[in-house]
KEKE-3310 file (N, C-alpha, C; in steps of 0.2 Angstrom, whole numbers, plus 5000, padded with zeros to 4 digits):
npx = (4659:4645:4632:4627:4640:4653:4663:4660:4661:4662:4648:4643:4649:4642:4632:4624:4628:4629:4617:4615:4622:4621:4626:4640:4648:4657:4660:4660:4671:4680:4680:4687:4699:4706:4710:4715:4728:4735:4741:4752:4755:4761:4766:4767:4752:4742:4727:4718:4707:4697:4684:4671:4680:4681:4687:4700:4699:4697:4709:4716:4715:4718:4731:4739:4749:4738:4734:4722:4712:4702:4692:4679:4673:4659:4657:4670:4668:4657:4663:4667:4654:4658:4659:4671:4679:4688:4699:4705:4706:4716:4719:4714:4715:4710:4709:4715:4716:4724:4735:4743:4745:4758:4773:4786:4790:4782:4776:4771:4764:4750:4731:4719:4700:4686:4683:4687:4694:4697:4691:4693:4696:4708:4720:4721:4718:4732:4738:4734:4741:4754:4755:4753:4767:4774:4773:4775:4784:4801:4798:4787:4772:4754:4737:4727:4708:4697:4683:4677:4679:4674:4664:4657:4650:4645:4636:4628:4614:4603:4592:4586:4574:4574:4566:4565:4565:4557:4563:4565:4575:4582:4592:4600:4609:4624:4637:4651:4661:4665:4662:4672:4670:4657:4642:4632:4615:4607:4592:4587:4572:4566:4559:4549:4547:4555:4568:4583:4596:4610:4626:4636:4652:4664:4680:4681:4698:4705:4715:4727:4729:4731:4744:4756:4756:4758:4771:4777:4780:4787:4780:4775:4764:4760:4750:4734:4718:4698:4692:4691:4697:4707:4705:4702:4705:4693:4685:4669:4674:4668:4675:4693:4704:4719:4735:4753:4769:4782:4795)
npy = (5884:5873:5870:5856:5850:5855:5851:5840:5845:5860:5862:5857:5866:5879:5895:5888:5881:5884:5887:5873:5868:5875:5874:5873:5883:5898:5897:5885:5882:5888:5881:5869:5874:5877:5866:5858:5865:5863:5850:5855:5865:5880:5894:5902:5896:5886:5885:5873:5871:5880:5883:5895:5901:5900:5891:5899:5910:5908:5902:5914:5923:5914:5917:5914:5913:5915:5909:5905:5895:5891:5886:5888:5904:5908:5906:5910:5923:5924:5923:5938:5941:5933:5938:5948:5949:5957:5953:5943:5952:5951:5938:5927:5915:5911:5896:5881:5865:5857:5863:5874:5891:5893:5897:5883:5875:5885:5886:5884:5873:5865:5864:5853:5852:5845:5834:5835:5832:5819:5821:5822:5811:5797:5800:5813:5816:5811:5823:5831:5827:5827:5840:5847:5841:5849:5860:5863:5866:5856:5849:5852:5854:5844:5842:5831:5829:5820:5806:5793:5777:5765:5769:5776:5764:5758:5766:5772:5780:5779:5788:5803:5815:5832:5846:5866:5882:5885:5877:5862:5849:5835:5820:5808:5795:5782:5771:5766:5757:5748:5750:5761:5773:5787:5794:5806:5813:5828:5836:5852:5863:5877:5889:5897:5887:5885:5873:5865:5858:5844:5836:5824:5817:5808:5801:5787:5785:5774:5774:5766:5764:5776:5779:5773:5780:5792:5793:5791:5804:5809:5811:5809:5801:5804:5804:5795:5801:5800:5812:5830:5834:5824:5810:5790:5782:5772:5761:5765:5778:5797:5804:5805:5808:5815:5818:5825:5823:5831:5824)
npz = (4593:4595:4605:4604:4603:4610:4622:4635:4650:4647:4644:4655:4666:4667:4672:4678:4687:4701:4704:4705:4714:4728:4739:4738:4743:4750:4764:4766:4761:4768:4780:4774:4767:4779:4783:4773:4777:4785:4780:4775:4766:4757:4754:4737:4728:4720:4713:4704:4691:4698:4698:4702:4712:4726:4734:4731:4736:4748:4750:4750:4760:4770:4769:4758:4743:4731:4715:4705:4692:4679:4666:4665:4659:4662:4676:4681:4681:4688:4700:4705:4715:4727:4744:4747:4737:4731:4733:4725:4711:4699:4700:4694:4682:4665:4660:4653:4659:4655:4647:4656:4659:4663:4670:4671:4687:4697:4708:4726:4727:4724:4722:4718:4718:4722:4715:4700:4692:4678:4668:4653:4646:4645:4640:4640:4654:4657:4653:4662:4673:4669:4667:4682:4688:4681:4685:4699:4711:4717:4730:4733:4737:4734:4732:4729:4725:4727:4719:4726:4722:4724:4734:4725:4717:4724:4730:4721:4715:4704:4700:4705:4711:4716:4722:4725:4729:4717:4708:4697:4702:4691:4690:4683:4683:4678:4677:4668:4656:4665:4677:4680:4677:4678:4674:4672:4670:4667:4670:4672:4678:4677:4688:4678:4668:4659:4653:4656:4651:4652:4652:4661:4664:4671:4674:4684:4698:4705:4720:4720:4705:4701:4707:4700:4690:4695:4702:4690:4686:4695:4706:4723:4734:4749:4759:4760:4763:4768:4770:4771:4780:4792:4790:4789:4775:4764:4757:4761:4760:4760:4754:4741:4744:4741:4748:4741:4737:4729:4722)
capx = (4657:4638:4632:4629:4648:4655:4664:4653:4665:4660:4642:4642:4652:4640:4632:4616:4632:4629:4610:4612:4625:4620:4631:4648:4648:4664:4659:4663:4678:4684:4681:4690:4706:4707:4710:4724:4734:4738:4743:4759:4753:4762:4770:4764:4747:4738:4720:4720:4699:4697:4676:4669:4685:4676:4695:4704:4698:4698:4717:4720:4712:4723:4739:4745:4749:4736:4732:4714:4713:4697:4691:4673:4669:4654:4660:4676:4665:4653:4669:4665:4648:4657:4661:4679:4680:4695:4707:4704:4709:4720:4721:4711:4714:4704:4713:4715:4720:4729:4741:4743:4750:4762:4781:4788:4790:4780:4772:4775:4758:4745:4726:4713:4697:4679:4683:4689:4699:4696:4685:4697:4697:4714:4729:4719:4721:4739:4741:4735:4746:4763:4754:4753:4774:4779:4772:4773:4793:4806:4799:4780:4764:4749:4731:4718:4701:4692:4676:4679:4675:4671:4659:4650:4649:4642:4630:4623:4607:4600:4590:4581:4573:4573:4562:4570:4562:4552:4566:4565:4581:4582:4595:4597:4615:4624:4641:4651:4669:4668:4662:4676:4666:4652:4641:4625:4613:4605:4587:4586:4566:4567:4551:4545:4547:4561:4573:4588:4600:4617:4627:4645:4654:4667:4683:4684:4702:4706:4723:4732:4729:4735:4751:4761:4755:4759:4774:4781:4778:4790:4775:4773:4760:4763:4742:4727:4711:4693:4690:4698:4699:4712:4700:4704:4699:4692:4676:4664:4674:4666:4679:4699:4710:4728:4742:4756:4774:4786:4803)
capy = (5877:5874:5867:5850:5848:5856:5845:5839:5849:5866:5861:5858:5870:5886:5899:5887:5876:5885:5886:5867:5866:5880:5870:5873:5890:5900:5896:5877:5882:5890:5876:5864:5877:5876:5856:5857:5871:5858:5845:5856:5868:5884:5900:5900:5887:5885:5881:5870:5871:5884:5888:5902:5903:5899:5889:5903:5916:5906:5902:5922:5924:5911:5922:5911:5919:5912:5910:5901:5895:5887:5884:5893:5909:5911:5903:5916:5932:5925:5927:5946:5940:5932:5942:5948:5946:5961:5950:5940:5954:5949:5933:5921:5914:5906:5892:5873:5862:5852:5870:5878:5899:5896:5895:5878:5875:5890:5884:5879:5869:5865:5860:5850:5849:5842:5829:5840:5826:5814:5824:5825:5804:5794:5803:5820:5814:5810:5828:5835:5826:5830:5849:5847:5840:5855:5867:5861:5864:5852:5848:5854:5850:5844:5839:5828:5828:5814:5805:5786:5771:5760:5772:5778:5761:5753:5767:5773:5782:5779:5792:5808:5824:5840:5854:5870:5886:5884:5872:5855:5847:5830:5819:5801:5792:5778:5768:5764:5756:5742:5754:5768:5781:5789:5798:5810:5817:5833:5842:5859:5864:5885:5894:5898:5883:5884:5870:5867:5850:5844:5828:5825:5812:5807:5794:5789:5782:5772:5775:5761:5765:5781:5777:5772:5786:5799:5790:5792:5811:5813:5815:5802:5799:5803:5801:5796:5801:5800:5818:5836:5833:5818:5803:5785:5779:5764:5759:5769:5785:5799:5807:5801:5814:5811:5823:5820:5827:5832:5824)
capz = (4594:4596:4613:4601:4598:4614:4628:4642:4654:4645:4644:4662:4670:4665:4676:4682:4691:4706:4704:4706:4718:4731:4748:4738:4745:4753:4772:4769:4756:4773:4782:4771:4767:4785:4784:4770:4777:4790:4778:4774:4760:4758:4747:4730:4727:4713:4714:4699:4691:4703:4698:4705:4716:4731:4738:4729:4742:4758:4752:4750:4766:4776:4768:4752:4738:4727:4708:4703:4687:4677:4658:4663:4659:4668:4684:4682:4681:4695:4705:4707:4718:4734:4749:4750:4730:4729:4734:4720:4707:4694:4703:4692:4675:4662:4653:4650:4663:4651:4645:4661:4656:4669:4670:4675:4694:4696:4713:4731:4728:4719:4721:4712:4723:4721:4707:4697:4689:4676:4662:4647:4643:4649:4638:4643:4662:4659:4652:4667:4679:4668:4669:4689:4690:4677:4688:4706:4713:4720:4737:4734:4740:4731:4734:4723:4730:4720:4721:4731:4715:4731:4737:4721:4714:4729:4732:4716:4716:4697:4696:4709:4709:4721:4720:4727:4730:4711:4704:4699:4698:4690:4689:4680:4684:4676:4678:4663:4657:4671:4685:4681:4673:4683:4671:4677:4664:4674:4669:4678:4675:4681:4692:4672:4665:4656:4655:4654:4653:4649:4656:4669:4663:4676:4672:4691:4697:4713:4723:4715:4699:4700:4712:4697:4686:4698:4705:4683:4685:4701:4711:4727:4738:4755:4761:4758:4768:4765:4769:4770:4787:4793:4792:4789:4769:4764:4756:4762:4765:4757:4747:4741:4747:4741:4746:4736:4737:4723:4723)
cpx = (4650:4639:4632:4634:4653:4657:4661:4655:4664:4652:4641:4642:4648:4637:4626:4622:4631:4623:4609:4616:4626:4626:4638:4650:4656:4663:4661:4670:4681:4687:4687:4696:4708:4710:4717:4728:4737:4742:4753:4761:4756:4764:4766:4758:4745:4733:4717:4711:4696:4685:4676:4673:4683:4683:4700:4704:4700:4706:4721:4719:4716:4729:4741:4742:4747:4734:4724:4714:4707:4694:4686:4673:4664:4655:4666:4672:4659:4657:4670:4659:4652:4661:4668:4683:4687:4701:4708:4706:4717:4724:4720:4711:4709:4710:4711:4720:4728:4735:4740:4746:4755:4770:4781:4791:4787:4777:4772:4771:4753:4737:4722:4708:4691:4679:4683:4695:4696:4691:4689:4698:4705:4721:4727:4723:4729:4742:4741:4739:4754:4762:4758:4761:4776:4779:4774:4783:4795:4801:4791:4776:4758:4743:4726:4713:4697:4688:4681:4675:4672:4665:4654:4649:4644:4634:4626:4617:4606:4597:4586:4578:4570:4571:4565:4568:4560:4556:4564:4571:4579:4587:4597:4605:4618:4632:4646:4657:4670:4664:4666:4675:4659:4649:4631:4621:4607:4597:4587:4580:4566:4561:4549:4543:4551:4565:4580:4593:4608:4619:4636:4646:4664:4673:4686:4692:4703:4715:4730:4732:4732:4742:4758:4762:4758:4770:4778:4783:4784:4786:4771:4770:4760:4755:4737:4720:4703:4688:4695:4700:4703:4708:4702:4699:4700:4685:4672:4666:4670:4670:4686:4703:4716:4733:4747:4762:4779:4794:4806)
cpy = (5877:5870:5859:5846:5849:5849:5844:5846:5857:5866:5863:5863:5877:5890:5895:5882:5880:5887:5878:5863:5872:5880:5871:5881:5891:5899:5889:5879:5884:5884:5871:5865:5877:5870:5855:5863:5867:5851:5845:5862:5874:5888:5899:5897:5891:5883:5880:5869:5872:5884:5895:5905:5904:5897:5894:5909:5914:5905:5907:5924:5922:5913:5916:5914:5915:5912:5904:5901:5889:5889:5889:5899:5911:5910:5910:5920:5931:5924:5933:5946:5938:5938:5943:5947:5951:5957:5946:5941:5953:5942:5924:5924:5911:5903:5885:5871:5857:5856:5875:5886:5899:5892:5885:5879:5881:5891:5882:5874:5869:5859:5857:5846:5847:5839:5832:5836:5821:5815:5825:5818:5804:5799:5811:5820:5816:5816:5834:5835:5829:5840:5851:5845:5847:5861:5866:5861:5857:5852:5852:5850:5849:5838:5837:5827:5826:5810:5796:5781:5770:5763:5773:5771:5754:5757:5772:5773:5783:5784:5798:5813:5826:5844:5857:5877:5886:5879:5867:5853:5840:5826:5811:5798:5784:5775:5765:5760:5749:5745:5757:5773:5781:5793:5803:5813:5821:5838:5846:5863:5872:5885:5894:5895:5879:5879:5868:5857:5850:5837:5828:5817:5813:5801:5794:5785:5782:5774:5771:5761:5773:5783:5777:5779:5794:5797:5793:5799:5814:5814:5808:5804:5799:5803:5800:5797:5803:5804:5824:5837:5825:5813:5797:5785:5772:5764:5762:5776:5789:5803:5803:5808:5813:5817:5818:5826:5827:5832:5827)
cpz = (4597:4602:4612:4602:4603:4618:4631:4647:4652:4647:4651:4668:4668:4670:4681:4687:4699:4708:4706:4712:4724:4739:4745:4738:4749:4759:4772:4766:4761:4777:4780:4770:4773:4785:4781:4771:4781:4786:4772:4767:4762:4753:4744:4731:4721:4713:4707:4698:4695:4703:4700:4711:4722:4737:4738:4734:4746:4757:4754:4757:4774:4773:4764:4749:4731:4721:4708:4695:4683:4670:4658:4663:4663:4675:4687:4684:4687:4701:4713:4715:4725:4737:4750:4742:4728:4729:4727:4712:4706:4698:4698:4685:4671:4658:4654:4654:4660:4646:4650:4660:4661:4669:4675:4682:4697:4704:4717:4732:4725:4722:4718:4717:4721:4715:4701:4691:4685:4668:4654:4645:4646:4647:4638:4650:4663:4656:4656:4672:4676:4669:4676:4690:4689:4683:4697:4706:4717:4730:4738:4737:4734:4732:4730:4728:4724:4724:4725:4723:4721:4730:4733:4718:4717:4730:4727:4715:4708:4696:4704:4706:4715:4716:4726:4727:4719:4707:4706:4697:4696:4685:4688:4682:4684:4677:4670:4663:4665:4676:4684:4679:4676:4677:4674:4670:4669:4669:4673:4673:4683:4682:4684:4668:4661:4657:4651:4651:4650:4655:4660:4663:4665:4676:4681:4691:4704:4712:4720:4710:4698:4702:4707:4691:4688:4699:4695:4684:4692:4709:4717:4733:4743:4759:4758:4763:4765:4768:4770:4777:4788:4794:4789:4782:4768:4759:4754:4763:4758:4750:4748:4741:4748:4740:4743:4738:4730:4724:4719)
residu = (UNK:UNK:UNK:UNK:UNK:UNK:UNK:UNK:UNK:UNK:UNK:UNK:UNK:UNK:UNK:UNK:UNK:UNK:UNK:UNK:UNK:UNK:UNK:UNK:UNK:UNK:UNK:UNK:UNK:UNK:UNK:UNK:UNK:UNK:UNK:UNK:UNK:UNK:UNK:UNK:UNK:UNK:UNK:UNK:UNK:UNK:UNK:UNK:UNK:UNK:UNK:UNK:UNK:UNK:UNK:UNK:UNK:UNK:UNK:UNK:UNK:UNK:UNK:UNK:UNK:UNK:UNK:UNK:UNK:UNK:UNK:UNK:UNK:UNK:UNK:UNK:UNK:UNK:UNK:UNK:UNK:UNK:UNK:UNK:UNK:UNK:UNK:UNK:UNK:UNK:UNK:UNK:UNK:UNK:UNK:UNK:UNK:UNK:UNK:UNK:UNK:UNK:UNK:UNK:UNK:UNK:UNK:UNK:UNK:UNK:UNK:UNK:UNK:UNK:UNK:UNK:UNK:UNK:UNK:UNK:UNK:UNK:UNK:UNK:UNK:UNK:UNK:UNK:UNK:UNK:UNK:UNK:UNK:UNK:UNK:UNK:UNK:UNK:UNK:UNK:UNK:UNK:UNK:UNK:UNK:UNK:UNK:UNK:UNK:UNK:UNK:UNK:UNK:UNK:UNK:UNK:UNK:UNK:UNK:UNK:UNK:UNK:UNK:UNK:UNK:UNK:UNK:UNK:UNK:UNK:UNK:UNK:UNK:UNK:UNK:UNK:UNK:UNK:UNK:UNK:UNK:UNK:UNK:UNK:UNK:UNK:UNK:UNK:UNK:UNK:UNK:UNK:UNK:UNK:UNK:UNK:UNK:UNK:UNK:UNK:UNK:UNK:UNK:UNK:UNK:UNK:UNK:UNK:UNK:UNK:UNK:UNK:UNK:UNK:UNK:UNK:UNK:UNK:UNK:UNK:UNK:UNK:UNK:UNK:UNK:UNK:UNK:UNK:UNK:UNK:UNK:UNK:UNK:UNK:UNK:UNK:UNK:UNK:UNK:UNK:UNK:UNK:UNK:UNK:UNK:UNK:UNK)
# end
């Protein structure tokens, strides 16, 4: 498949994704695993579009017996680079969120973290969530960390650019579908000059709209909060953080 023809979700996800996202490193992913281990997470998990397995560590870390699982290639194999990366062997898969390689109920829990949700069009979406039921047992846990509509559509910055030790990033950002779709188109201009681009296109989904969707699948809502620490959401919260339990 040429890079022309390719899904955005491939395009995106390649190895300069952590040239442009430096702060989603394993010190916060500590922090944050720290957060949902309190929200009732145990045995088994699943860190569902794992990346560079940055959550996938800190969960092996806090002693669950974890799988990591993500479509990229390069993300998977730059795996190996973080601190404490042994634990990780034969830990982390490469597949399709949407055909998970794993036994039904396979799971005492499952996550899906940094809007990691919403990139496959609507009956994609709803192929992830009958994914996330099949896998997830009787009496599981599981975590969406999705963006806030509210938030991004109130405070939508059109367009930036950061420079970064010789990087120029520059990023252009648009609203589509009513306000449900977030879309970004990203130039990354390297120390040589070389540049790069590609684009995010993001289907966002408030709490009530997903309620009954999850709600079909077995899978009901027991919080929401507007971070991975227990914070009140609304509005303005920064992120939609909905544990969810499996009847």
């Amino acid at each position: 498949m040429s890079p022309a023809t390719e899904p955005w979700y491939v395009s995106a996800f390649r190895s300069d994704y952590r040239t442009v996202y430096p702060h989603r490193d394993l010190e916060s992913a500590r922090d944050e695993v720290r957060a949902l281990a309190r929200v009732g997470l145990r045995g088994r998990v699943l860190d569902l579009c794992c990346g560079f397995g940055r959550h996938t560590l800190a969960l092996a870390e806090e002693g669950f017996d974890v799988f990591g699982l993500d479509l990229s290639a390069d993300l998977l194999e730059s795996a190996a680079e973080l601190s404490g990366a042994e634990r990780l062997r034969g830990r982390l898969v490469r597949a399709d969120a949407m055909r998970v390689p794993f036994a039904d109920a396979s799971f005492d829990g499952i996550v899906n973290l940094f809007s990691s949700f919403g990139y496959f069009g609507e009956a994609g979406d709803l192929r992830v969530l009958d994914e996330i039921a099949r896998l997830v047992r009787s009496g599981g846990r599981v975590v969406l960390d999705l963006m806030n509509p509210d938030r991004i559509r109130a405070r939508l910055v059109p367009e930036s650019t950061t420079e970064r030790d010789g990087l120029v990033l520059r990023e252009r950002r648009s609203l589509g579908e009513g306000g449900r779709r977030v879309t970004k188109e990203v130039t990354l201009t390297l120390p040589d000059g070389a540049t790069k681009s590609w684009r995010e296109d993001v289907r966002m989904y408030a709490t009530a709209e997903l309620e009954p969707l999850l709600a079909a699948r077995g899978l009901a809502i027991d919080d929401v909060s507007g971070a991975f620490e227990a914070t009140p959401f609304g509005p303005d919260a920064e992120r939609q953080v909905i544990t969810l339990s499996r009847t």
